[in-house]
PDB file of N, CA, C and O in Angstrom:
ATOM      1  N   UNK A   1       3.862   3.077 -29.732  1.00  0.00           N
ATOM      2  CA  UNK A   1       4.637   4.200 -29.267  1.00  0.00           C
ATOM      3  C   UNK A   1       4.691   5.252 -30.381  1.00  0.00           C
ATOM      4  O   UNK A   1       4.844   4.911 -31.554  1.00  0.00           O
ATOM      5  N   UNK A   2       4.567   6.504 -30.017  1.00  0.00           N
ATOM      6  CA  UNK A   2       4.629   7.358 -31.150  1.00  0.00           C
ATOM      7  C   UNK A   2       6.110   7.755 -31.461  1.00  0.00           C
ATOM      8  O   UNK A   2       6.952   8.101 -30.633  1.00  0.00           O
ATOM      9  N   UNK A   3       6.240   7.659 -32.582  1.00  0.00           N
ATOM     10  CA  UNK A   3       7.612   8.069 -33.178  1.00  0.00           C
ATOM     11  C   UNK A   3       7.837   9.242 -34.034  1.00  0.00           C
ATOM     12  O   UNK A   3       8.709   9.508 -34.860  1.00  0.00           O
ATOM     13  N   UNK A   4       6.878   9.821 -33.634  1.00  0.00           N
ATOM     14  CA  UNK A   4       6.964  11.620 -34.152  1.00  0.00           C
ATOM     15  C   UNK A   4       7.792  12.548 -34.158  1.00  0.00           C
ATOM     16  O   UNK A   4       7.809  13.352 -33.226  1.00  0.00           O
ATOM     17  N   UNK A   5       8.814  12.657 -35.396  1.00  0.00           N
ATOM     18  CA  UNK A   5       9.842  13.891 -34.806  1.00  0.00           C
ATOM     19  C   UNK A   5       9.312  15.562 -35.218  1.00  0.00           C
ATOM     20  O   UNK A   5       8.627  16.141 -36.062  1.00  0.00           O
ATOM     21  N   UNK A   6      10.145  15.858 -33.994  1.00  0.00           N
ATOM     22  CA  UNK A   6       9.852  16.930 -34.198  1.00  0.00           C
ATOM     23  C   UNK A   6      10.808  18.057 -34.636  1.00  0.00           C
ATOM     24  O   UNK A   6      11.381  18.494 -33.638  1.00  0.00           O
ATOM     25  N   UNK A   7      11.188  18.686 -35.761  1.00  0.00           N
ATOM     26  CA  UNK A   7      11.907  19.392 -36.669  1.00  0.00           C
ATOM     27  C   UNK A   7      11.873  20.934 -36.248  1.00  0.00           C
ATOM     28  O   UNK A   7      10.798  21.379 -35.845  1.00  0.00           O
ATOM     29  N   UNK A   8      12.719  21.573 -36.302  1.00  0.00           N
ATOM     30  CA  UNK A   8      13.283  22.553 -35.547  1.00  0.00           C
ATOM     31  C   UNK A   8      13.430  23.942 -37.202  1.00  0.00           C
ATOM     32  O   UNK A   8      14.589  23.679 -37.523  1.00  0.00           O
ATOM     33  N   UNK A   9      13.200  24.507 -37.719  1.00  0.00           N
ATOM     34  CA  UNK A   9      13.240  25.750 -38.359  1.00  0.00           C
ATOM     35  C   UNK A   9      13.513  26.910 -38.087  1.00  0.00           C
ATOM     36  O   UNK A   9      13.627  27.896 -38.815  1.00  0.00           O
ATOM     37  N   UNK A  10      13.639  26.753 -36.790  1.00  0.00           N
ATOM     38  CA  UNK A  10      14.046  28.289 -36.054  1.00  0.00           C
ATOM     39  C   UNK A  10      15.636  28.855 -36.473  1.00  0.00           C
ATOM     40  O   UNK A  10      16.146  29.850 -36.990  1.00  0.00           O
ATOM     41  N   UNK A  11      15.898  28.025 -36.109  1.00  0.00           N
ATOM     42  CA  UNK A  11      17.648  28.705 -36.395  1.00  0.00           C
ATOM     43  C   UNK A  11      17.679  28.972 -37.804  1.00  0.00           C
ATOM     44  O   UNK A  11      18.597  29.787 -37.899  1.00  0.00           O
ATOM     45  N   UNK A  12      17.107  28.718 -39.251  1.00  0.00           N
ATOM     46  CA  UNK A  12      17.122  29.390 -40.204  1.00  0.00           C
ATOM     47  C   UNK A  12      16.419  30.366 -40.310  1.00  0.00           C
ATOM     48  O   UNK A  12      16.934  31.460 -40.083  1.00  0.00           O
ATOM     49  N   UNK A  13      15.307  30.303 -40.609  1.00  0.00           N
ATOM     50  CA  UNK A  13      14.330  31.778 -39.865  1.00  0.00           C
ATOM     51  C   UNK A  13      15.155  32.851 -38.825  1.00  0.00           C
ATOM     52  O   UNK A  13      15.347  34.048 -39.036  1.00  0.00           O
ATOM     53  N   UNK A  14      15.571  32.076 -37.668  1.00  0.00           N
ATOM     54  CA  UNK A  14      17.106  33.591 -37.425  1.00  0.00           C
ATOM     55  C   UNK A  14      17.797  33.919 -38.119  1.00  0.00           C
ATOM     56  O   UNK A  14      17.901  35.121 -38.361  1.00  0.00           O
ATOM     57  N   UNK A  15      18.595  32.951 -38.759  1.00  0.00           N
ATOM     58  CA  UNK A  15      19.815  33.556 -39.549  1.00  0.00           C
ATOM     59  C   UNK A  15      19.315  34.368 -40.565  1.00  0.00           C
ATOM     60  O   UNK A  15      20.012  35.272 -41.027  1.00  0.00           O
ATOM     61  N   UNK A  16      17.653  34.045 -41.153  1.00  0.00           N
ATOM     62  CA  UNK A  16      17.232  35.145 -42.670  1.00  0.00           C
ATOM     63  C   UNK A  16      17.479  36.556 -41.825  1.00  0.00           C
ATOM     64  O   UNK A  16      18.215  37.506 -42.093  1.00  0.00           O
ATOM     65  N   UNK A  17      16.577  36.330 -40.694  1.00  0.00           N
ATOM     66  CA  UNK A  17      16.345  37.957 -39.694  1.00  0.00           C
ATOM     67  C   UNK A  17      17.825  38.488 -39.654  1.00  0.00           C
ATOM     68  O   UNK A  17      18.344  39.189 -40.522  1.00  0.00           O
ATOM     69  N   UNK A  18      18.303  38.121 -38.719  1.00  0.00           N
ATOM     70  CA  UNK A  18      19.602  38.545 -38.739  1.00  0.00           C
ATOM     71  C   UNK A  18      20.307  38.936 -40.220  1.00  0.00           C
ATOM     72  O   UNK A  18      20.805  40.059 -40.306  1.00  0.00           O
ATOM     73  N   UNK A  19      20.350  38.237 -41.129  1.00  0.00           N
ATOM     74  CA  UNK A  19      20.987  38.903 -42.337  1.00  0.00           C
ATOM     75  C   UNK A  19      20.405  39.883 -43.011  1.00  0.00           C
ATOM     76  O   UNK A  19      21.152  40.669 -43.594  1.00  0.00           O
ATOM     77  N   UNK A  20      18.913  40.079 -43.098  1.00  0.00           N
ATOM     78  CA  UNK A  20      18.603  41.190 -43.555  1.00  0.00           C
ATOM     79  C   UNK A  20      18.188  42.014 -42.546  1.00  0.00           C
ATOM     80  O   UNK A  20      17.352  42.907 -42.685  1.00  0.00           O
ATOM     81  N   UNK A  21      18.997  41.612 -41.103  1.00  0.00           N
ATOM     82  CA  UNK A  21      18.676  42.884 -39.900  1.00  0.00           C
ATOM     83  C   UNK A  21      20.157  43.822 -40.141  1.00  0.00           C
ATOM     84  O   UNK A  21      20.305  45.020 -39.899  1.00  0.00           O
ATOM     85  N   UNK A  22      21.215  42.809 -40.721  1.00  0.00           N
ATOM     86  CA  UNK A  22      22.627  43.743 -41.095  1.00  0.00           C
ATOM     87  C   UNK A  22      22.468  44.377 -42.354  1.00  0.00           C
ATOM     88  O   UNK A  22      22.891  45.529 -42.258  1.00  0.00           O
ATOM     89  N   UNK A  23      21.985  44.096 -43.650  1.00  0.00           N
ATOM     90  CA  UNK A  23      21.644  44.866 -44.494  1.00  0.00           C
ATOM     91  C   UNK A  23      20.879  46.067 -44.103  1.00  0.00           C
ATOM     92  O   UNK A  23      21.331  47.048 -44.693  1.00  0.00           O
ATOM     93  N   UNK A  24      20.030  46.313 -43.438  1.00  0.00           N
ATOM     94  CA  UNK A  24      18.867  47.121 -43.009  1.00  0.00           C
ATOM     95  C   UNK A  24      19.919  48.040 -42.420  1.00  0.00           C
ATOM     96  O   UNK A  24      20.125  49.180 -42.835  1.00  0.00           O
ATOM     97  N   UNK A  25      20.700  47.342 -41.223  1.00  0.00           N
ATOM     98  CA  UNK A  25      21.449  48.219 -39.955  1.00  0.00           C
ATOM     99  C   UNK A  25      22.389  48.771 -41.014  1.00  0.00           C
ATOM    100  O   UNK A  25      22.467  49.986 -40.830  1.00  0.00           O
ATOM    101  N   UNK A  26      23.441  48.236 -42.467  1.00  0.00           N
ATOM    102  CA  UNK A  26      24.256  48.688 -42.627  1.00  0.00           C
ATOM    103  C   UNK A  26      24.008  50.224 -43.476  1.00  0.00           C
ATOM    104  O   UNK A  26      24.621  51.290 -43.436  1.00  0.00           O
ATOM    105  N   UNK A  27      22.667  49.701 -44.332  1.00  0.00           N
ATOM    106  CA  UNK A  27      21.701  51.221 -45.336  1.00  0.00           C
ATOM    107  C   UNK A  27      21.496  52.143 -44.331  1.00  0.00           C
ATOM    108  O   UNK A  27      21.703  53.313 -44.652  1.00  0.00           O
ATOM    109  N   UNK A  28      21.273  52.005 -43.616  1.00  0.00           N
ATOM    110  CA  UNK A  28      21.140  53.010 -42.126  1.00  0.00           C
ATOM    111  C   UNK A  28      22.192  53.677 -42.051  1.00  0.00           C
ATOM    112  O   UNK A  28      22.138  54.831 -42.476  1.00  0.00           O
ATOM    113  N   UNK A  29      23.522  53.156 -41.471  1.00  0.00           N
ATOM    114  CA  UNK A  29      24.854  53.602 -41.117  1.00  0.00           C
ATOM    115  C   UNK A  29      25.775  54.249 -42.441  1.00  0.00           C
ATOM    116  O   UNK A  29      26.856  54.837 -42.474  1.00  0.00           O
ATOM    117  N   UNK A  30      24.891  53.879 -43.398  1.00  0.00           N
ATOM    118  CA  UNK A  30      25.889  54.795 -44.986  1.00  0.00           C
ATOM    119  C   UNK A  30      25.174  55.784 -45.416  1.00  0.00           C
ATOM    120  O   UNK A  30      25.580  56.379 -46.415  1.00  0.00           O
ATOM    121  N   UNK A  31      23.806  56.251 -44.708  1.00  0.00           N
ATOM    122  CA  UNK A  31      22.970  57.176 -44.910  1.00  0.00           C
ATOM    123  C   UNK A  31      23.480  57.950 -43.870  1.00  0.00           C
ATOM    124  O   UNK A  31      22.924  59.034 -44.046  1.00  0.00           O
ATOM    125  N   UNK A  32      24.175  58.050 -42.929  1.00  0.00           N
ATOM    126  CA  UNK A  32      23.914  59.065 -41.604  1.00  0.00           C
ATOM    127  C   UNK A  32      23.394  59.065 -40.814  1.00  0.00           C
ATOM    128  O   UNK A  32      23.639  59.968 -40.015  1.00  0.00           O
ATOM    129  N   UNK A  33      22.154  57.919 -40.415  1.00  0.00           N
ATOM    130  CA  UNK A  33      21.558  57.722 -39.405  1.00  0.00           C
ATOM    131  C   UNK A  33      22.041  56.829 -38.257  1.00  0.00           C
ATOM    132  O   UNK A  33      23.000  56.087 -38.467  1.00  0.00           O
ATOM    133  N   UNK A  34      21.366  56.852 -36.904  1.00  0.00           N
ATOM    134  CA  UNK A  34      22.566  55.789 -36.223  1.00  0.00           C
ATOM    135  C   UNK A  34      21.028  54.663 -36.256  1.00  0.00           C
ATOM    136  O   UNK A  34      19.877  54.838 -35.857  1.00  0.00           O
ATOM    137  N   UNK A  35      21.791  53.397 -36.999  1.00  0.00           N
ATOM    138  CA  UNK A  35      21.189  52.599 -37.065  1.00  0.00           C
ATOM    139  C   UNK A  35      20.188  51.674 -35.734  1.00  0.00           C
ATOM    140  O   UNK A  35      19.176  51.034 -36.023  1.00  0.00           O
ATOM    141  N   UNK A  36      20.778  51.804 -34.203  1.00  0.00           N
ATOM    142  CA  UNK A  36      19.661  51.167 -33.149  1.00  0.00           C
ATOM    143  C   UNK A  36      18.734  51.910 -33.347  1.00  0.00           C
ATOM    144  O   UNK A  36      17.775  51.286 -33.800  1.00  0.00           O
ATOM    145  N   UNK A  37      18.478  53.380 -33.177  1.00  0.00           N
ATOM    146  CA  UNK A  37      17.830  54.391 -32.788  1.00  0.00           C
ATOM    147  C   UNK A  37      16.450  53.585 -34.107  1.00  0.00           C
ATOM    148  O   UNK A  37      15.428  52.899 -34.063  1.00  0.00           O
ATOM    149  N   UNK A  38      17.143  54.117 -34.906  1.00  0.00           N
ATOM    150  CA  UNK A  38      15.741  53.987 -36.082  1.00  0.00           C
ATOM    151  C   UNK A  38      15.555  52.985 -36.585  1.00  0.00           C
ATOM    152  O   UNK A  38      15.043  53.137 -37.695  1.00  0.00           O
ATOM    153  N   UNK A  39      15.798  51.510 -36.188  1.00  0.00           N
ATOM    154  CA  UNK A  39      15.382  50.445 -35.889  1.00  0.00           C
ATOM    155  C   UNK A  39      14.597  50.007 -34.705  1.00  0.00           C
ATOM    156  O   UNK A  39      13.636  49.241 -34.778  1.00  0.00           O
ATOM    157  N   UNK A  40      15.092  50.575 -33.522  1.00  0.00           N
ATOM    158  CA  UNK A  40      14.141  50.615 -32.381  1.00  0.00           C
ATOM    159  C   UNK A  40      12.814  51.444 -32.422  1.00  0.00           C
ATOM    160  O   UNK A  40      11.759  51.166 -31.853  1.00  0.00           O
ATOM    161  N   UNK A  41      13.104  52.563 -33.249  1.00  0.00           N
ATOM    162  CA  UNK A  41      11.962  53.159 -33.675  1.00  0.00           C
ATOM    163  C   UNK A  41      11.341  52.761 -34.549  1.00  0.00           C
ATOM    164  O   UNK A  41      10.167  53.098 -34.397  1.00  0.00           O
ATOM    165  N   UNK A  42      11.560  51.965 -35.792  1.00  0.00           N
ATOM    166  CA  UNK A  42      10.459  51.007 -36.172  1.00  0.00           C
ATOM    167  C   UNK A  42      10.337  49.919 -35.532  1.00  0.00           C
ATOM    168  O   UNK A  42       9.555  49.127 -36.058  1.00  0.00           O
ATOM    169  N   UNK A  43      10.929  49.510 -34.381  1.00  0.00           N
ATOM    170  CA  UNK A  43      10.268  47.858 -33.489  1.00  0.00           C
ATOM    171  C   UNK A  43       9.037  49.143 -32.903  1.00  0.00           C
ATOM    172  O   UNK A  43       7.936  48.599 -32.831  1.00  0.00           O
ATOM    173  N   UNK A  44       8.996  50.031 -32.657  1.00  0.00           N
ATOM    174  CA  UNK A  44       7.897  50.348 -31.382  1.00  0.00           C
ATOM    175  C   UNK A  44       6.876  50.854 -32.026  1.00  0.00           C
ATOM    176  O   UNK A  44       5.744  50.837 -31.544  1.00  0.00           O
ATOM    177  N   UNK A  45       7.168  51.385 -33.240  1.00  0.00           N
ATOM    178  CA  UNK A  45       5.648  52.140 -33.826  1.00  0.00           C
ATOM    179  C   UNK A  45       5.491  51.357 -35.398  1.00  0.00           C
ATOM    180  O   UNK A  45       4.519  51.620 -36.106  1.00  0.00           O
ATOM    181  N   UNK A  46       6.383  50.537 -35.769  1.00  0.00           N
ATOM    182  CA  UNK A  46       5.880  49.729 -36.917  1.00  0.00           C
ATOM    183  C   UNK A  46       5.891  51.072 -38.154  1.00  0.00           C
ATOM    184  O   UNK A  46       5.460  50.644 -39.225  1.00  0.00           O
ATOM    185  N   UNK A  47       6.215  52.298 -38.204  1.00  0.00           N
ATOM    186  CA  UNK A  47       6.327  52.960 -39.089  1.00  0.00           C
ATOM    187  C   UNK A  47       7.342  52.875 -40.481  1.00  0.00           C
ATOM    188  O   UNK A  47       8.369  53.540 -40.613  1.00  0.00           O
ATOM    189  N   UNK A  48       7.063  52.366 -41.002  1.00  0.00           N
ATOM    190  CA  UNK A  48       8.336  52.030 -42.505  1.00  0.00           C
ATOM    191  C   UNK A  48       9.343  53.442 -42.374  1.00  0.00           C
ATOM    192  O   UNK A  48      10.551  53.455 -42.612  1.00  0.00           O
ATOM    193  N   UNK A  49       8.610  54.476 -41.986  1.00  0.00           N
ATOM    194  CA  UNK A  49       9.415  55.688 -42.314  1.00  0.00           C
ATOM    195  C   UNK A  49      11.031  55.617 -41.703  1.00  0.00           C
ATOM    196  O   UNK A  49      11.982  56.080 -42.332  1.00  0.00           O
ATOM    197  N   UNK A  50      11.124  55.120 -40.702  1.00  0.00           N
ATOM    198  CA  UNK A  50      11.929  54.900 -39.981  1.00  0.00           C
ATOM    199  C   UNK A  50      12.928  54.321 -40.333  1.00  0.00           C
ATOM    200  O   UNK A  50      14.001  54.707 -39.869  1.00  0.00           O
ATOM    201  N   UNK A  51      12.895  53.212 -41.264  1.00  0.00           N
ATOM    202  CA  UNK A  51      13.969  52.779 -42.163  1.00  0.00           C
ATOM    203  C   UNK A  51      13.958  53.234 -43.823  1.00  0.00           C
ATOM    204  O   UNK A  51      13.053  53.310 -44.654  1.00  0.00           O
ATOM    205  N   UNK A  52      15.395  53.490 -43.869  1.00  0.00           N
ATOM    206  CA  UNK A  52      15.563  54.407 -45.158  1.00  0.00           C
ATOM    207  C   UNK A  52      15.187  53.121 -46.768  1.00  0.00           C
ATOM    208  O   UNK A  52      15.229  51.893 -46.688  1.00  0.00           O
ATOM    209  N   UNK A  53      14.936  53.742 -47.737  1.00  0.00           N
ATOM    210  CA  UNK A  53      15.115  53.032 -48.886  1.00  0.00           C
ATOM    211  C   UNK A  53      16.312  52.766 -49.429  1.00  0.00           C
ATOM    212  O   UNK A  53      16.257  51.987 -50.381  1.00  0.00           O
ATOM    213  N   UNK A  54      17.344  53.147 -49.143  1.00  0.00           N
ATOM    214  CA  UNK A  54      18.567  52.521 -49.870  1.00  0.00           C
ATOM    215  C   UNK A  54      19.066  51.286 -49.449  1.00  0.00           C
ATOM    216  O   UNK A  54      19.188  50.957 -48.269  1.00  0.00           O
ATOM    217  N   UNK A  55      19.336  50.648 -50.359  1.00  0.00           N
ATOM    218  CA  UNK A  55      19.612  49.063 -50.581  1.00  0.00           C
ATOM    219  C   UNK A  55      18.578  48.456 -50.675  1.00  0.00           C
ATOM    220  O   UNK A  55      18.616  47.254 -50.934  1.00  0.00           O
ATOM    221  N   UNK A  56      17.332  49.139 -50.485  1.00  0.00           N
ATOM    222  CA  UNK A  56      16.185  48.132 -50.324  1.00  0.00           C
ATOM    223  C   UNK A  56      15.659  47.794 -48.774  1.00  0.00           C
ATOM    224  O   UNK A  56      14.723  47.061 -48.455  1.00  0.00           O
ATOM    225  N   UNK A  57      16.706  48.684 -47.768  1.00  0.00           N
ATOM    226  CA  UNK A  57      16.462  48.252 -46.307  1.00  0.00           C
ATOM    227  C   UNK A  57      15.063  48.034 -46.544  1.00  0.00           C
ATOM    228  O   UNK A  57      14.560  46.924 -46.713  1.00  0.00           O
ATOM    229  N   UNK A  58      14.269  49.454 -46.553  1.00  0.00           N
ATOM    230  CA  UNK A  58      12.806  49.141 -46.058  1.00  0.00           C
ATOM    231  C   UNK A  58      11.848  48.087 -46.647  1.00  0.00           C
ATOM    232  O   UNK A  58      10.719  47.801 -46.250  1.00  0.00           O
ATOM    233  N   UNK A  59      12.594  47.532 -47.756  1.00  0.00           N
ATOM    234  CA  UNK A  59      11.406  46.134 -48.040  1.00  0.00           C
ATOM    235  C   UNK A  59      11.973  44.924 -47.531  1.00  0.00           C
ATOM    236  O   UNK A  59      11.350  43.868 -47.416  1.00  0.00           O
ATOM    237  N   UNK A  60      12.873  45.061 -47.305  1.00  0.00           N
ATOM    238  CA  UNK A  60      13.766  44.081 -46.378  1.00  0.00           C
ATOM    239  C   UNK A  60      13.089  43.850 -45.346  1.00  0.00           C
ATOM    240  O   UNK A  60      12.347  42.868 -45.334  1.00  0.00           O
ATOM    241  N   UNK A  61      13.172  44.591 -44.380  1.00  0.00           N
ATOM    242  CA  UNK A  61      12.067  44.816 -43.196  1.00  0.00           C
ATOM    243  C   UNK A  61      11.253  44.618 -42.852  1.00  0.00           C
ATOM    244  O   UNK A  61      10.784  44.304 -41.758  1.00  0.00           O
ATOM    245  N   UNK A  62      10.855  44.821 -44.022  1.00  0.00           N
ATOM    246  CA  UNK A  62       8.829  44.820 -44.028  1.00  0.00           C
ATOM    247  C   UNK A  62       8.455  43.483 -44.160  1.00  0.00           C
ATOM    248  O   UNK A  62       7.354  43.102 -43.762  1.00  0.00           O
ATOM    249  N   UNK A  63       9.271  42.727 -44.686  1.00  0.00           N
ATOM    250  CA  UNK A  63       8.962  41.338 -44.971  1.00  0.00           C
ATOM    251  C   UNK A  63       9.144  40.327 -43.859  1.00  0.00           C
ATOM    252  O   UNK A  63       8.923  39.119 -43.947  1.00  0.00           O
ATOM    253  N   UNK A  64       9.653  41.103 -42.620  1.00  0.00           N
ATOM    254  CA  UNK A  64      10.036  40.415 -41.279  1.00  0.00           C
ATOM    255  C   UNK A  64       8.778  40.633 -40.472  1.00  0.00           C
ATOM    256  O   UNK A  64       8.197  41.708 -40.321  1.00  0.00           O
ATOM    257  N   UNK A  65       8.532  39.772 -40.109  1.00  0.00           N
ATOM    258  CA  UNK A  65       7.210  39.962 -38.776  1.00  0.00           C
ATOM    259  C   UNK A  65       7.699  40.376 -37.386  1.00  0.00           C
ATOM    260  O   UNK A  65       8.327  39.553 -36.720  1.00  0.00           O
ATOM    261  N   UNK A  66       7.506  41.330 -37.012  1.00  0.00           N
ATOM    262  CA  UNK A  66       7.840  42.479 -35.998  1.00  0.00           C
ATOM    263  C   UNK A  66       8.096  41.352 -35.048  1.00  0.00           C
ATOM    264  O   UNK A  66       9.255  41.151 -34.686  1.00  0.00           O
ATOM    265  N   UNK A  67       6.830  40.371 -34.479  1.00  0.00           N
ATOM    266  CA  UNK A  67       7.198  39.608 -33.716  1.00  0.00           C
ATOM    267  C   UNK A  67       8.431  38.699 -33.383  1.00  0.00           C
ATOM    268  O   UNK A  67       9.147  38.448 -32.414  1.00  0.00           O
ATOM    269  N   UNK A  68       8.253  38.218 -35.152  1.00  0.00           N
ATOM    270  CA  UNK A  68       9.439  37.020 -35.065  1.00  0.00           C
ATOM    271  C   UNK A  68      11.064  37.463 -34.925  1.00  0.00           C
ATOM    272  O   UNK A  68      11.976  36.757 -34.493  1.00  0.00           O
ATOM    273  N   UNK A  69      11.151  38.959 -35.463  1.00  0.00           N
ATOM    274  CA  UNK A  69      12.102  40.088 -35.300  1.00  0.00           C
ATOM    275  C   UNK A  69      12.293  40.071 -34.048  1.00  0.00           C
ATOM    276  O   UNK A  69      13.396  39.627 -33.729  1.00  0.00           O
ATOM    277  N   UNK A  70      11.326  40.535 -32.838  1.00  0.00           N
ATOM    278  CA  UNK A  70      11.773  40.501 -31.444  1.00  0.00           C
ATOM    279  C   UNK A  70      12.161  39.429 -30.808  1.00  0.00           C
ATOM    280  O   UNK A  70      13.079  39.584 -30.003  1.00  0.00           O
ATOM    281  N   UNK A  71      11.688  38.309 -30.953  1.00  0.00           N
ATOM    282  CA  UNK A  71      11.825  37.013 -30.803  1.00  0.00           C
ATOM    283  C   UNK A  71      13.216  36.415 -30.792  1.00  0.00           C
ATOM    284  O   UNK A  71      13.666  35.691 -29.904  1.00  0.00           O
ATOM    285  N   UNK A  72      13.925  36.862 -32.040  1.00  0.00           N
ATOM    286  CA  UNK A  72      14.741  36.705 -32.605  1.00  0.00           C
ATOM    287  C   UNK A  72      16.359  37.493 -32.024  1.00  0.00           C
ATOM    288  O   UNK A  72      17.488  37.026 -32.177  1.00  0.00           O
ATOM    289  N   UNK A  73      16.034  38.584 -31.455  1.00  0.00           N
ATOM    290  CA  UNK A  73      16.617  39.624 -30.870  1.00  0.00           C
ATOM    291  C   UNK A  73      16.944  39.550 -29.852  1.00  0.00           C
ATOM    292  O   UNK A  73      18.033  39.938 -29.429  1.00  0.00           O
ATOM    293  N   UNK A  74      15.678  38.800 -28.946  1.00  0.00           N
ATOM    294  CA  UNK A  74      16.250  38.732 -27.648  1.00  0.00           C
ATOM    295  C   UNK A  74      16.602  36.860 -27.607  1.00  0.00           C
ATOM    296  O   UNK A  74      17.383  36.627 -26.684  1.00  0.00           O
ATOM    297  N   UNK A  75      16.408  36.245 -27.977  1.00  0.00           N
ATOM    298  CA  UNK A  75      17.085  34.804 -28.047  1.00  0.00           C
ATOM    299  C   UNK A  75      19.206  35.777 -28.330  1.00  0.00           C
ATOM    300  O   UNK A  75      20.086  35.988 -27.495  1.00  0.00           O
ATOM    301  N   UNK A  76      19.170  35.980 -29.411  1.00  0.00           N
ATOM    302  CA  UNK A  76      20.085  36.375 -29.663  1.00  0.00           C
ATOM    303  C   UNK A  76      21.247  37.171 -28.577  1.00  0.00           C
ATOM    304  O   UNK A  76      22.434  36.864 -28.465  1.00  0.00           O
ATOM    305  N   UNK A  77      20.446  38.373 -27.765  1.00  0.00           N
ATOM    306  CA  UNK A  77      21.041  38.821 -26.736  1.00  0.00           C
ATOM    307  C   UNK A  77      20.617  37.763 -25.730  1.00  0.00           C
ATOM    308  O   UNK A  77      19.838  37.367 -26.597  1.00  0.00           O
ATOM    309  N   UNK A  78      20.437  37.085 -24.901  1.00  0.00           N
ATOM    310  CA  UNK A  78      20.539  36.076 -24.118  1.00  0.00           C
ATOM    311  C   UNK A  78      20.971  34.740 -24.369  1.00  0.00           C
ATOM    312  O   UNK A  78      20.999  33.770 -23.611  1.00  0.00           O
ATOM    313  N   UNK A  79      21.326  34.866 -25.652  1.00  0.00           N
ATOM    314  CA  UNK A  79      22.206  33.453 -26.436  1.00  0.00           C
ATOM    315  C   UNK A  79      21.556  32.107 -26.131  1.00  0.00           C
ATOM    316  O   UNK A  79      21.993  31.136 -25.512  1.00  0.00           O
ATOM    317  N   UNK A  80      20.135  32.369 -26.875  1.00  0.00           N
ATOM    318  CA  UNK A  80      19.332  31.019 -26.859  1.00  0.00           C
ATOM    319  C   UNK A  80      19.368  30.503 -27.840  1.00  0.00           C
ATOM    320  O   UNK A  80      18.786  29.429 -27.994  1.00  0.00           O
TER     321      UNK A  80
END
C-alpha cells in the first residue's frame, strides 16, 4: 500500500503574498495613490511602473509571480 503523504505549502506561500500584498497596498496609500486601481493595473499589464518605490513596494512585487498573486486573491475572496 502506498503511504505517501502529501504536504500542503500553500497556505504559507499565501500568507508571504498577502503580507507583502499589504506592504505594497500600504506604500501606495501614503503616496496618494488609491492602492486597487494601481495594483490591478499591474495584475493586467505586468508594468512595475504601476507600483511606487517607497518602502520597497515595487521589489516586493516583483518577487511575486503574477500567477501565484491571482491565485492567491481569488482563493482569498471566495475563502478557499
Amino acid at each position: 500500500m502506498d503511504k505517501t503523504m502529501i504536504f500542503s505549502l500553500g497556505n504559507d506561500k499565501d500568507d508571504e503574498i498577502k503580507k507583502g500584498l499589504i506592504v505594497v497596498y500600504d506604500a501606495l496609500r501614503e503616496k496618494g495613490y488609491n492602492p486597487i486601481n494601481q495594483i490591478v493595473g499591474y495584475i493586467l499589464s505586468e508594468d512595475p511602473t504601476y507600483i511606487t518605490t517607497h518602502r520597497n513596494a515595487r521589489s516586493i512585487i516583483s518577487k511575486i509571480d503574477r500567477d501565484d498573486l491571482l491565485e492567491t486573491l481569488v482563493k482569498s475572496y471566495l475563502n478557499k
